[in-house]
C-alpha positions as a Markdown table, in Angstrom:
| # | Residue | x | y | z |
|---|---|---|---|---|
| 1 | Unk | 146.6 | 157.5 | 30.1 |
| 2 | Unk | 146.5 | 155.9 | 26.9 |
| 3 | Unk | 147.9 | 157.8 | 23.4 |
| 4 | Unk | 144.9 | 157.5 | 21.7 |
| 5 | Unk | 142.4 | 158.5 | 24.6 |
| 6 | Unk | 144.6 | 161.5 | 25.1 |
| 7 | Unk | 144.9 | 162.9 | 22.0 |
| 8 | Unk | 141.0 | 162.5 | 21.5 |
| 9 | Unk | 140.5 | 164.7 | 25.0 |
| 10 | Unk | 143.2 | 167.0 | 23.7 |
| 11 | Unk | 141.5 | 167.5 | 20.6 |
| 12 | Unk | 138.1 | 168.1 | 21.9 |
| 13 | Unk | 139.4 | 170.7 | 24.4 |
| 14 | Unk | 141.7 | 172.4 | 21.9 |
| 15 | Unk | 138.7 | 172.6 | 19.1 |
| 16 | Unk | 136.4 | 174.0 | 21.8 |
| 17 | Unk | 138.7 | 176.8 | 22.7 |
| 18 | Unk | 139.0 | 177.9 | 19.1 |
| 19 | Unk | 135.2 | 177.8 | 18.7 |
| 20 | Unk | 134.9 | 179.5 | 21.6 |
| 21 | Unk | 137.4 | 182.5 | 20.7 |
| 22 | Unk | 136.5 | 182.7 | 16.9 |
| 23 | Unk | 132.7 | 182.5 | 18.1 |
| 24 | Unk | 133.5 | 186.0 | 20.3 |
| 25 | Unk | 135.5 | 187.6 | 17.8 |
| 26 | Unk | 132.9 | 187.0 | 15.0 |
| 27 | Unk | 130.1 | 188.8 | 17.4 |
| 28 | Unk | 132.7 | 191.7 | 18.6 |
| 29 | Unk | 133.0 | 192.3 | 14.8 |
| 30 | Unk | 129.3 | 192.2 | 13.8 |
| 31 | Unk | 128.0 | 193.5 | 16.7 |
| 32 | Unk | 129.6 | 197.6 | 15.7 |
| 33 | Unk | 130.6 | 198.9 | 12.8 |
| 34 | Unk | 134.0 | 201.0 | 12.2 |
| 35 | Unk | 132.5 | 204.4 | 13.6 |
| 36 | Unk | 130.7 | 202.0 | 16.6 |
| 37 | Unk | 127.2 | 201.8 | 15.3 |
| 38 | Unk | 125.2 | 198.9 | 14.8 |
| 39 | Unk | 125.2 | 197.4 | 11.4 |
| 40 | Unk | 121.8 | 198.2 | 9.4 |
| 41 | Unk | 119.8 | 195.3 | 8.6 |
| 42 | Unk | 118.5 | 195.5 | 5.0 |
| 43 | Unk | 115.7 | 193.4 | 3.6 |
| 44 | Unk | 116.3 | 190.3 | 1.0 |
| 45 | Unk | 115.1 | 190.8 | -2.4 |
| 46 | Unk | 112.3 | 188.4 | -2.1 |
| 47 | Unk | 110.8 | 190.1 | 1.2 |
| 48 | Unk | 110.3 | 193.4 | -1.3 |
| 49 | Unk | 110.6 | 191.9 | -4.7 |
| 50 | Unk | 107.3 | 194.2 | -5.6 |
| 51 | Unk | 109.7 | 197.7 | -5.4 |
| 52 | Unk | 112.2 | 196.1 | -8.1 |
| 53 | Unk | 116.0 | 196.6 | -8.1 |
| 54 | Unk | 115.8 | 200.3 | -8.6 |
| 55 | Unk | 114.0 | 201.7 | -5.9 |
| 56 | Unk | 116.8 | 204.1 | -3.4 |
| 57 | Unk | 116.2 | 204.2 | 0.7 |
| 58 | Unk | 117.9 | 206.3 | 2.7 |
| 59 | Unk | 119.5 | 204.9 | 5.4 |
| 60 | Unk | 118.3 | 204.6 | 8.8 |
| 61 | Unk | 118.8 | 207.7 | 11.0 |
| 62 | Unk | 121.9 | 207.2 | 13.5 |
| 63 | Unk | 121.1 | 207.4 | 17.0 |
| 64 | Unk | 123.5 | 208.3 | 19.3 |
| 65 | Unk | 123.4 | 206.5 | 22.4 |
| 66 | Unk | 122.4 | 208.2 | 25.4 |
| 67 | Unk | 125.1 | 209.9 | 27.5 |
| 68 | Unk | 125.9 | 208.2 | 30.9 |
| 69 | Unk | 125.4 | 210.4 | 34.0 |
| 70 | Unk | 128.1 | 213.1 | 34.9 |
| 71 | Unk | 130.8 | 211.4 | 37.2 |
| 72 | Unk | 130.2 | 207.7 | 36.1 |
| 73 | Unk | 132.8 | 205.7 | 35.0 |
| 74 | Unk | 131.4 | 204.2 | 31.2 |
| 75 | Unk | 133.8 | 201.4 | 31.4 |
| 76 | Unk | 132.8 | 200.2 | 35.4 |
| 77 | Unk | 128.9 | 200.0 | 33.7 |
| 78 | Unk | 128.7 | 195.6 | 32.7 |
| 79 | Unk | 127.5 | 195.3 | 29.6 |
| 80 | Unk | 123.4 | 194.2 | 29.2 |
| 81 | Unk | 123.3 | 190.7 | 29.8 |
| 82 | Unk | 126.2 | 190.1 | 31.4 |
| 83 | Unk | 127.2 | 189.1 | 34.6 |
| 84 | Unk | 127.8 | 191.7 | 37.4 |
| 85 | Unk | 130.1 | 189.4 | 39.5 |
| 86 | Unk | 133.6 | 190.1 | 39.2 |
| 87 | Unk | 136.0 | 187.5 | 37.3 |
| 88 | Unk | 138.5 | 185.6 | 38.8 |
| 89 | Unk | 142.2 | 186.2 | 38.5 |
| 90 | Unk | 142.8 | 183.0 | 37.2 |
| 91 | Unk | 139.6 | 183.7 | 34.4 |
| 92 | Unk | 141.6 | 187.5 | 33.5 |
| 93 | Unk | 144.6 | 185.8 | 32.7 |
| 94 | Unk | 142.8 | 183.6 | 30.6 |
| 95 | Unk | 141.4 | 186.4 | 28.8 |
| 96 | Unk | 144.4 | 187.9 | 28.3 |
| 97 | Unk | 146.2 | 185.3 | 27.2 |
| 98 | Unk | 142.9 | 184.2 | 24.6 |
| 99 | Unk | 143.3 | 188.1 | 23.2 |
| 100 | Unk | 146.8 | 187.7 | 22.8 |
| 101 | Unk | 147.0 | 184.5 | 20.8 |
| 102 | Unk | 144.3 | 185.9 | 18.6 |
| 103 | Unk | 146.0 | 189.2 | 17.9 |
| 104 | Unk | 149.1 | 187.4 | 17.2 |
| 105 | Unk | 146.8 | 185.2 | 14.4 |
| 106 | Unk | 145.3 | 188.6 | 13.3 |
| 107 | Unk | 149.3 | 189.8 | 12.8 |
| 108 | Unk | 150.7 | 186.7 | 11.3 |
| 109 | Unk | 147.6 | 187.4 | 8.7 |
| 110 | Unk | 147.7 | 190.6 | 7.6 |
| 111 | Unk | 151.4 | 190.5 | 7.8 |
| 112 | Unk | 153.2 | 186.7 | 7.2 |
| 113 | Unk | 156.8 | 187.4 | 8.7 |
| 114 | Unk | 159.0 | 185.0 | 10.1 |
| 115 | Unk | 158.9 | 187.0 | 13.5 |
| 116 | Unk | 155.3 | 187.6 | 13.5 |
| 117 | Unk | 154.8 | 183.8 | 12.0 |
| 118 | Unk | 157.0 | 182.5 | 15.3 |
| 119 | Unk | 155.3 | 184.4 | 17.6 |
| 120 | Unk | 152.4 | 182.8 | 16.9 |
| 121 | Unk | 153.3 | 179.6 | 17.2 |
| 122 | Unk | 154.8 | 180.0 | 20.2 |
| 123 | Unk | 151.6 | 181.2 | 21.8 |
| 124 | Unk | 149.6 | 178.3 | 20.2 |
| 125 | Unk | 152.1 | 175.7 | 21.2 |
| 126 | Unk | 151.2 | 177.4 | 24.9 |
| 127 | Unk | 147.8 | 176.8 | 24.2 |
| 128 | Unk | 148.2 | 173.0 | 23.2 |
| 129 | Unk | 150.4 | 172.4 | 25.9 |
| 130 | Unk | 147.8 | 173.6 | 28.6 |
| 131 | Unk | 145.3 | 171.8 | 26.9 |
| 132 | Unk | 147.6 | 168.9 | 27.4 |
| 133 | Unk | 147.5 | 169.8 | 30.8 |
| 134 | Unk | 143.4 | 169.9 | 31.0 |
| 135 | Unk | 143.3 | 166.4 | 29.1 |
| 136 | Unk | 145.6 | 164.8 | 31.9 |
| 137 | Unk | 143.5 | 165.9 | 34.7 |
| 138 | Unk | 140.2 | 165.6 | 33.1 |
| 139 | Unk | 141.6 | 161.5 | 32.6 |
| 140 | Unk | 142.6 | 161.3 | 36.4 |
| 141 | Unk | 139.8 | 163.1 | 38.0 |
| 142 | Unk | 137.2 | 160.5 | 35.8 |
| 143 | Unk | 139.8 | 157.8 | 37.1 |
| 144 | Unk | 139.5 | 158.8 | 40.9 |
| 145 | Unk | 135.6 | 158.9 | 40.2 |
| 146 | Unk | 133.9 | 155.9 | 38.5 |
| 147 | Unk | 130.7 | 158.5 | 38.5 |
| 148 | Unk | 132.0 | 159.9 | 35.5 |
| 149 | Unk | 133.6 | 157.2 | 33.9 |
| 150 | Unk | 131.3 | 155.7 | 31.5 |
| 151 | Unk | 133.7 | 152.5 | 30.8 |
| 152 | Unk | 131.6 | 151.5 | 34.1 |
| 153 | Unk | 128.6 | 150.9 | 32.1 |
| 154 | Unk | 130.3 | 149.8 | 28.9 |
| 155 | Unk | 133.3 | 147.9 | 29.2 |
| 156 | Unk | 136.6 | 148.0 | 26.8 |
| 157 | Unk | 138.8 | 145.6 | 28.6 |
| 158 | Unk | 138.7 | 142.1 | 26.8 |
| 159 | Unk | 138.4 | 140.5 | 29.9 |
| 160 | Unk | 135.3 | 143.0 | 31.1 |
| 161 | Unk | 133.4 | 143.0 | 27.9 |
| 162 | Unk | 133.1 | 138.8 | 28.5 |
| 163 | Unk | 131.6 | 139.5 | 31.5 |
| 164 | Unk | 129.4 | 142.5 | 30.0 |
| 165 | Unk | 128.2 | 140.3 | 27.4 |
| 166 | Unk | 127.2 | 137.3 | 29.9 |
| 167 | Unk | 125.5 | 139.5 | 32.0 |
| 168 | Unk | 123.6 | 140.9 | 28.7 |
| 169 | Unk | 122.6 | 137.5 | 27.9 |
| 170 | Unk | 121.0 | 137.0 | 31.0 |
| 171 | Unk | 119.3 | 140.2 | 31.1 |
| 172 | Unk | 118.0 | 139.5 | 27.7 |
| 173 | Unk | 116.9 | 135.6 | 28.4 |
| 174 | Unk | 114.8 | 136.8 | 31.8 |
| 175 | Unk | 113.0 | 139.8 | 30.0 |
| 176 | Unk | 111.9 | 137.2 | 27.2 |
| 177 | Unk | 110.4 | 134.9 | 29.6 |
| 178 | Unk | 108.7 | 137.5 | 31.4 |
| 179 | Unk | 107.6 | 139.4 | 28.2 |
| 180 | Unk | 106.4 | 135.3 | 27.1 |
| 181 | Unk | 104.3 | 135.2 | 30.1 |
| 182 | Unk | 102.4 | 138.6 | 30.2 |
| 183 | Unk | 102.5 | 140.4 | 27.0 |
| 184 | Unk | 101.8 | 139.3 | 23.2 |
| 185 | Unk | 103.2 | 141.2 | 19.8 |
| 186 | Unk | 100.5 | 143.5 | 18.1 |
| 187 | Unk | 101.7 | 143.0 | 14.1 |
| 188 | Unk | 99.4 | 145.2 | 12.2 |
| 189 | Unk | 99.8 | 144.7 | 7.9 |
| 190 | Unk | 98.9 | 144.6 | 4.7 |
| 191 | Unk | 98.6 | 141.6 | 1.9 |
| 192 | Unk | 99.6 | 143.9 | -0.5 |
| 193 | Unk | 102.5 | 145.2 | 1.3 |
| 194 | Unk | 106.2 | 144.2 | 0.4 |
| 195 | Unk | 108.0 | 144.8 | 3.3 |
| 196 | Unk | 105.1 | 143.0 | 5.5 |
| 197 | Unk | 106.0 | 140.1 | 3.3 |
| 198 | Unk | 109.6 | 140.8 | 4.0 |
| 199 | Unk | 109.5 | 141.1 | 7.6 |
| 200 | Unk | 106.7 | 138.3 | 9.0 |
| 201 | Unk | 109.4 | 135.3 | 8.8 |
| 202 | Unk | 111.6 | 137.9 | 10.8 |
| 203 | Unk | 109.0 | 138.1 | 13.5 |
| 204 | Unk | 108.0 | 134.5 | 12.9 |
| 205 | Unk | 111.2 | 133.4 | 14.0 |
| 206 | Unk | 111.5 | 135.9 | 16.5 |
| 207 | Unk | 108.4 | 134.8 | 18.4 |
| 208 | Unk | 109.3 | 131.4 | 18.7 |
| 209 | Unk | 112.5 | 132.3 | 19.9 |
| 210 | Unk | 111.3 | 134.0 | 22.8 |
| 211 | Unk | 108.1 | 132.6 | 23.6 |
| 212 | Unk | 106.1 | 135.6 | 23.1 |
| 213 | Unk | 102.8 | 135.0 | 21.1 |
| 214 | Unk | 102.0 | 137.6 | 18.1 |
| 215 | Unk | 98.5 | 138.8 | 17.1 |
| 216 | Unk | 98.1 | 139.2 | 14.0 |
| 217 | Unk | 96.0 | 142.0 | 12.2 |
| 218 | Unk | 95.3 | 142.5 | 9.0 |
| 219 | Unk | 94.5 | 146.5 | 8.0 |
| 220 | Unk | 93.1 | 145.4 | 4.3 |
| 221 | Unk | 91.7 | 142.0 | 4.9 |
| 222 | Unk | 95.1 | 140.6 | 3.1 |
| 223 | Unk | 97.2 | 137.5 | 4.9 |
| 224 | Unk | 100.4 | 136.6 | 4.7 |
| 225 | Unk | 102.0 | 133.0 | 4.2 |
| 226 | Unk | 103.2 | 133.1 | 7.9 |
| 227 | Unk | 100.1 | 134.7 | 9.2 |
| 228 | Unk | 97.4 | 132.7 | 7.1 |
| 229 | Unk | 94.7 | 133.5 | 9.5 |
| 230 | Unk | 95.5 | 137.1 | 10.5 |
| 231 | Unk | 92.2 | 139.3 | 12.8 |
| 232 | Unk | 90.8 | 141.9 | 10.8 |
| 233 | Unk | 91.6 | 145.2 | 11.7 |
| 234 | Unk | 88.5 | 146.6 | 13.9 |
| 235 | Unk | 89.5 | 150.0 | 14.5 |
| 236 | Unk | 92.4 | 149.5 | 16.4 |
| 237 | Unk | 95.0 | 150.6 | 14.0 |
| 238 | Unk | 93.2 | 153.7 | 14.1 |
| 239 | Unk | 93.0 | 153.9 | 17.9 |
| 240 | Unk | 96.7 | 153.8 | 18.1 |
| 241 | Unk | 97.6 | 155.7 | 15.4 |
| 242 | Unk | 99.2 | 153.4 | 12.8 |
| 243 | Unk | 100.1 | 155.0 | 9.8 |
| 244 | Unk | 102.4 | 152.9 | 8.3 |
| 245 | Unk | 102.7 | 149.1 | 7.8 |
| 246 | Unk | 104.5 | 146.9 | 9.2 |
| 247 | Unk | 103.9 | 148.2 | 12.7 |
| 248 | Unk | 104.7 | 146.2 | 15.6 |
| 249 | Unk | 103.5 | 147.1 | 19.2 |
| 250 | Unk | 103.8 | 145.3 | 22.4 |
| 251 | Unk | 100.9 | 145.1 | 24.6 |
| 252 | Unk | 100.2 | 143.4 | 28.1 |
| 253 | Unk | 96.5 | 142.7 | 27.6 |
| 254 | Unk | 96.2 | 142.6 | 31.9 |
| 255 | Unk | 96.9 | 145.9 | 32.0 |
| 256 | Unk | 95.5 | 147.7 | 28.9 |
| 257 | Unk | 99.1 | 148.8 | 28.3 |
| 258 | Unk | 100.7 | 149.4 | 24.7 |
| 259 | Unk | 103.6 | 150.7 | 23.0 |
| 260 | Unk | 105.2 | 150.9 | 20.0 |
| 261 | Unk | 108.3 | 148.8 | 19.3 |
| 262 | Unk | 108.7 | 149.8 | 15.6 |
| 263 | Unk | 108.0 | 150.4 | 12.7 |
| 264 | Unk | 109.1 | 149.4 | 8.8 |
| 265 | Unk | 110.9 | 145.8 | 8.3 |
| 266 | Unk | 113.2 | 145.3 | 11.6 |
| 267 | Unk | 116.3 | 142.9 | 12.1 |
| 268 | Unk | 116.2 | 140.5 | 14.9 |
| 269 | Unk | 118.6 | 141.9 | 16.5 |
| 270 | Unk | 116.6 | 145.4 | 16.5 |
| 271 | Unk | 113.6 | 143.7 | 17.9 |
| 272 | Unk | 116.2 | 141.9 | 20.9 |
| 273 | Unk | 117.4 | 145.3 | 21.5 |
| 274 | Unk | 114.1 | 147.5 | 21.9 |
| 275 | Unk | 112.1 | 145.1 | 24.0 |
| 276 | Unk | 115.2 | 145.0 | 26.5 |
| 277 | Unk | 114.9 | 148.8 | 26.5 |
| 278 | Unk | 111.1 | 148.6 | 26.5 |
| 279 | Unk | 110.6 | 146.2 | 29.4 |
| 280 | Unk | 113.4 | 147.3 | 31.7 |
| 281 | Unk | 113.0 | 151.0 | 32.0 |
| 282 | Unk | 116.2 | 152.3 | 33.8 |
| 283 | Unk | 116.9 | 155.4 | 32.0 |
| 284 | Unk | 116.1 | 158.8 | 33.0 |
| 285 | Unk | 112.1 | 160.4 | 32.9 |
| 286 | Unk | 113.2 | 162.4 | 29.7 |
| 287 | Unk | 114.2 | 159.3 | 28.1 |
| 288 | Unk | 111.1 | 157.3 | 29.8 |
| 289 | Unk | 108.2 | 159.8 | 28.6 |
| 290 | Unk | 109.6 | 159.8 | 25.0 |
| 291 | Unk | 107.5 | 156.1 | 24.2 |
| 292 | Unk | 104.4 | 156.7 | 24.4 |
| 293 | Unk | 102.3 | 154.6 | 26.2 |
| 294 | Unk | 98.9 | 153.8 | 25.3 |
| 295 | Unk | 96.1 | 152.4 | 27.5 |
| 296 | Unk | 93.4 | 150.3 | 25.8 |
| 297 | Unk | 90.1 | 148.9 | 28.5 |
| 298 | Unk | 89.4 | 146.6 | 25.5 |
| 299 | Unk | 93.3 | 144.9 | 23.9 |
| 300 | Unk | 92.3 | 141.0 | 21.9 |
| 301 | Unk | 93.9 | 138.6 | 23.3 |
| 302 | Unk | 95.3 | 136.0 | 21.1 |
């Protein structure tokens, strides 16, 4: 595998195992206090500023917890919310060897001797090695699988990404013609607006690019140099929620059907790059049901 892929794998896994360790030591540590109580939880300032700085509360009564019965083992009881199965070998030595290299961090801390600094570093050099180990395999199983690799979708060869980028062109070129043929831009505005202004030669362009008409609406009865003759808004922004202006929606006045494609001045490559997503749904449901679709009985035609 390649030195740069690796040592980004290697990294990942390495940080996550230090998350992971620090994350469990920090809730051992808060979770009981030296004598094995829970901590006591007092309130901020603000939550009883009326009582003033001077006001003393005893502190919560201590409750011992309640004695298991006669002949069970306390440590064979899982603790609430864990799982009852038993661990693996495989996961026990893991553990182990996790508690070690912490205590060994704890030791080199509180006391910074050579021995105690080496020993250490021997045990994290163990831990970097195995993660080594992980990264390797993680590389080969994603090589024996193309499931996982995502290089399948997006190229990094030089001699893939030419063909990527053909095939993109195509994709692009049939959804414009189709999109030409059945659907029509919705450019709600204002005369008064600056980034209307801004945008319209954008969209100008845009449209005669691709083919696809745009319908122009006006919210304040304003026009812009592209748009001279613009529809005045008749409710519409309204029905769709428009809020903000320059809005752009793309509807497909056969079928009633309408989403948004953006909002604020976009770049024609942002406008390229939504309607391929827009018009060639592939993704998954969640992705899907996040633009919302609107259904209008009544769309203008241009």
């Amino acid at each position: 595998m390649s030195v740069l892929r690796k040592e980004i794998v290697l990294r990942w896994i390495t940080a996550a195992v230090t998350v992971i360790s620090l994350t469990a030591h920090a809730v051992d540590k808060q979770a009981t206090d030296s004598q094995g109580n829970a901590p006591l939880t007092l309130p901020y300032f603000s939550e009883a500023r009326e009582e003033g700085w001077f006001w003393y509360h005893d502190p919560a009564p201590i409750v011992d917890p309640p004695k298991p019965p006669a002949g069970e083992n306390r440590a064979s009881r899982p603790l609430p919310g864990t799982d009852t199965a038993p661990r693996s070998d495989a996961l026990r030595a893991f553990d182990k060897f996790k508690q070690s290299v912490e205590d060994a961090k704890d030791t080199m801390i509180a006391d910074p001797t050579p021995d105690n600094v080496r020993h250490y570093v021997e045990l994290q050099t163990k831990l970097v090695k195995r993660a080594s180990d992980v990264a390797d395999a993680f590389q080969r199983v994603v090589w024996a699988n193309p499931q996982f690799d995502f290089t399948q979708q997006r190229p990094v060869a030089s001699t893939a990404l030419h063909a990527y980028d053909m095939q993109q062109e195509e994709t692009k070129r049939q959804t414009f013609d189709r999109l030409a043929q059945n659907s029509v831009f919705y450019f709600f505005f204002r005369g008064d607006c600056p980034y209307c202004h801004a945008f319209a030669p954008t969209l100008l362009n845009f449209a005669q690019a691709t083919g696809i008409n745009v319908f122009p609406i006006s919210v304040d009865g304003g026009s812009l140099p592209e748009f001279p003759s613009p529809h005045i808004d008749n409710g519409i922004s309204d029905r769709l929620g428009v809020s903000m202006v320059p809005a752009l929606f793309l509807a497909t006045p056969a079928t009633g059907d309408i989403v948004p494609v953006g909002f604020g001045a976009l770049s024609d490559t942002d406008l390229a790059e939504r309607l391929i997503s827009l018009a060639n749904p592939g993704a998954t449901q969640a992705v899907t049901a996040a633009t919302p679709i609107s259904r209008l009985g009544d769309l203008p035609s241009p």
